[in-house]
Residue, then its C-alpha position, 0 to 999 in steps of 0.5 A: x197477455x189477453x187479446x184485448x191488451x195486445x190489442x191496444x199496442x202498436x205494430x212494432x210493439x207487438x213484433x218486439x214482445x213477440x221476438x222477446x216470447x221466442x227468445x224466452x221460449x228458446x232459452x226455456x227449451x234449452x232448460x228442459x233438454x239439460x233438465x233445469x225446468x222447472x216451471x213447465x207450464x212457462x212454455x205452454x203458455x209462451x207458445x199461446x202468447x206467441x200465437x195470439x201475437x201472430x193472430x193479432x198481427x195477422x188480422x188487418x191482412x186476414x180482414x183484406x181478404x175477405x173484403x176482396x172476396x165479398 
């Protein structure tokens, strides 16, 4: 997803399609170890996503922060 559709979501959204990012990336994990992977690219790009829904949800916290400081 692109910053700018997660954006768009709400708080218990993001966190839902972020614990479904790491279900998935577990399962993916699982596939590689026992050799059924066969898109490897799926897990690059699931670790992405899942940082971008930290970043996101991260964000109003992060700008506090620097409110407090200035």
């Amino acid at each position: 997803m692109k910053p700018q559709e997660i954006r768009k979501l709400n708080v218990e959204e993001i966190q839902v399609k972020l614990a479904d990012s790491r279900e998935e990336l577990m399962k993916l994990r699982f596939q590689q170890v026992t050799g059924q992977l066969t898109d490897t690219n799926r897990l690059r790009h699931l670790r992405r996503d899942i940082a971008r829904f930290e970043t996101i949800l991260n964000e109003p916290q992060q700008a506090a922060v620097q409110e407090g400081e200035a």
